[in-house]
C-alpha positions as CSV (number, residue, x, y, z in Angstrom):
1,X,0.0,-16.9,-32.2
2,X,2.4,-18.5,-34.3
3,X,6.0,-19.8,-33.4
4,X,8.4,-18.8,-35.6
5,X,11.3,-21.2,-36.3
6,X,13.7,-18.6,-35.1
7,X,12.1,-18.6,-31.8
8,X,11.9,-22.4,-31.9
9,X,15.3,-22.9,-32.8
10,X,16.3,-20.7,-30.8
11,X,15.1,-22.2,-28.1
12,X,16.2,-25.6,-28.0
13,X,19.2,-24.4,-28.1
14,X,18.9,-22.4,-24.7
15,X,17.7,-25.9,-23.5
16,X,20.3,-27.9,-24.7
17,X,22.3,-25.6,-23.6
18,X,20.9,-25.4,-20.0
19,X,21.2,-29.5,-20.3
20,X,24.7,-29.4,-20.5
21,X,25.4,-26.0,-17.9
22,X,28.4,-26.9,-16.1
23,X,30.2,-29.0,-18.4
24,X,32.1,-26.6,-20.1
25,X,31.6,-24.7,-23.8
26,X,29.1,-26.4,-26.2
27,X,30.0,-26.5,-29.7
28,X,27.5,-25.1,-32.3
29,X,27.7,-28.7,-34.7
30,X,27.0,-30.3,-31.8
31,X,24.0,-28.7,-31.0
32,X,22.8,-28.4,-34.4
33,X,23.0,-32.3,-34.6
34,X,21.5,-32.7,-31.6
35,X,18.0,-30.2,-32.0
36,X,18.4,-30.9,-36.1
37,X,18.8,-27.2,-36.4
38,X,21.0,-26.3,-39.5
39,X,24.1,-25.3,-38.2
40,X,24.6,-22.3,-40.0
41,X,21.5,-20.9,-39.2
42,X,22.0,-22.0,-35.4
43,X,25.2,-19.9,-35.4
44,X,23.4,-16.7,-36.3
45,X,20.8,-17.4,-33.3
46,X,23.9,-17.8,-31.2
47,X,25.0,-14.3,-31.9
48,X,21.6,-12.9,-31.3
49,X,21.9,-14.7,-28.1
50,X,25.1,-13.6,-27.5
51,X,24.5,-9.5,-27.8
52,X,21.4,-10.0,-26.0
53,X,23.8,-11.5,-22.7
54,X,21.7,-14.7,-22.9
55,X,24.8,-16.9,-23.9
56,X,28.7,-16.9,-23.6
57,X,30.5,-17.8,-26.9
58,X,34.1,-18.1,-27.0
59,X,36.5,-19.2,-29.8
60,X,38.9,-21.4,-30.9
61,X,39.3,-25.0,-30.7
62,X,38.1,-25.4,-26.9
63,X,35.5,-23.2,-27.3
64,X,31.9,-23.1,-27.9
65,X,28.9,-21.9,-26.2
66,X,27.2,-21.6,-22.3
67,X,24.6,-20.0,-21.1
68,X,25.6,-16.3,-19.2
69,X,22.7,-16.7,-16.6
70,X,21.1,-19.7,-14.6
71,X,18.2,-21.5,-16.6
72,X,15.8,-20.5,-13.7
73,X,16.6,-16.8,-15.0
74,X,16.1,-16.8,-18.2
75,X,12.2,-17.1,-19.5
76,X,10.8,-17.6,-22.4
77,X,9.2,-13.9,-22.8
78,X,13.4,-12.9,-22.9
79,X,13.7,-15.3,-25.2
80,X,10.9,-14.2,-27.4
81,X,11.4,-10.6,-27.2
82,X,15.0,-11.0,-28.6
83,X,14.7,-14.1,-31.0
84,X,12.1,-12.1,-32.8
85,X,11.2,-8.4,-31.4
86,X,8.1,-7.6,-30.5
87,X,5.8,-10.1,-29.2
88,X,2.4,-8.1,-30.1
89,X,0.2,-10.2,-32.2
90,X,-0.9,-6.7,-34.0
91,X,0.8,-3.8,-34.8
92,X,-1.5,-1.7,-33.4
93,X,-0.7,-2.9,-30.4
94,X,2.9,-1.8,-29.9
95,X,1.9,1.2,-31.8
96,X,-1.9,2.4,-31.7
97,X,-1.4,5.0,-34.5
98,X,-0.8,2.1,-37.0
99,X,-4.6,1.7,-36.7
100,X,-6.9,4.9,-37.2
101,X,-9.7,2.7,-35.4
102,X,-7.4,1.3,-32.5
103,X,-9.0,3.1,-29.9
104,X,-12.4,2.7,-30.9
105,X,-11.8,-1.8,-32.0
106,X,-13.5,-4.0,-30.2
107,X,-10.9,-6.7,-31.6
108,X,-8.0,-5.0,-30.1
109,X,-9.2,-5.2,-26.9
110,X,-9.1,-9.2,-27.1
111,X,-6.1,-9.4,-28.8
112,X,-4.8,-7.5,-26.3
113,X,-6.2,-10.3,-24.1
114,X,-4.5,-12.7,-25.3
115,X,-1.7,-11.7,-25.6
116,X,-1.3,-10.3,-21.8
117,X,-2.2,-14.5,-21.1
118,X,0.4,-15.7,-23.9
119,X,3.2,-13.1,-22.2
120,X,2.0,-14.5,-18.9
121,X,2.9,-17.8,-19.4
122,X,5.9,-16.7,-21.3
123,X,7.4,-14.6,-18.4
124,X,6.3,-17.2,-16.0
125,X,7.9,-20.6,-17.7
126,X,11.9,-20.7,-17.7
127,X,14.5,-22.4,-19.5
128,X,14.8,-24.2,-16.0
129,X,11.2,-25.8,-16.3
130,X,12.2,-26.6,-20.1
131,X,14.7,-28.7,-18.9
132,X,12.9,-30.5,-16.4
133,X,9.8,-30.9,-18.5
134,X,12.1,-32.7,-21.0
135,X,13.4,-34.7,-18.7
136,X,10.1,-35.8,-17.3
137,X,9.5,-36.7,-20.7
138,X,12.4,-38.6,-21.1
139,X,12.2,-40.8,-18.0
């Protein structure tokens, strides 16, 4: 499975913005500078986050962006799901008639392994445990 830069992107800045929950809206540049995301690109991630009810974004000059939920509820299979859609490694596997062989595929049966273990640790690792990973890291 690859990352894409979306998702990547996209989730730093849940981090960063979980690092700084509390404190008041964060500004887009300053994340961008921060996670070295291209701020234009960032903003269009924030919107995405935004309709999805992940983040707060309010403007003006005191505003900025927050996370709408605790850090400890959002997890990365959320994250996933709406930085990029569907999580299936093959098509076939969010739609079977894509494949005329699907139900008869050995390969789709592992795939479909592997990706039930990738959403697992997706659904089980939060924003929360990005944070404090990062700032194990840091210490």
């Amino acid at each position: 499975m690859r990352v894409s830069m979306r998702v990547d992107y996209g989730v730093r800045a849940l981090v960063d913005l979980a690092e700084r929950r509390g404190r008041g809206p964060v500004q887009s540049a300053d994340i961008a500078k921060r996670q070295n995301i291209p701020e234009s690109y960032l903003d269009q991630l924030l919107v995405v986050l935004h309709r999805a009810g992940l983040v707060t974004s309010r403007r003006g000059p005191h505003g900025g962006h927050a996370l709408s939920k605790d850090p400890v509820d959002i997890n990365l299979g959320m994250a996933v799901s709406v930085l990029d859609g569907s999580t299936s490694m093959l098509g076939c596997m969010d739609d079977p008639s894509e494949c005329g062989l699907s139900h008869s595929c050995s390969q789709r049966e592992l795939w479909q392994r592997v990706e039930n273990a990738v959403q697992s640790v997706l659904s089980d690792t939060t924003v929360a445990d990005l944070v404090a990973r990062q700032h194990a890291l840091y210490s």
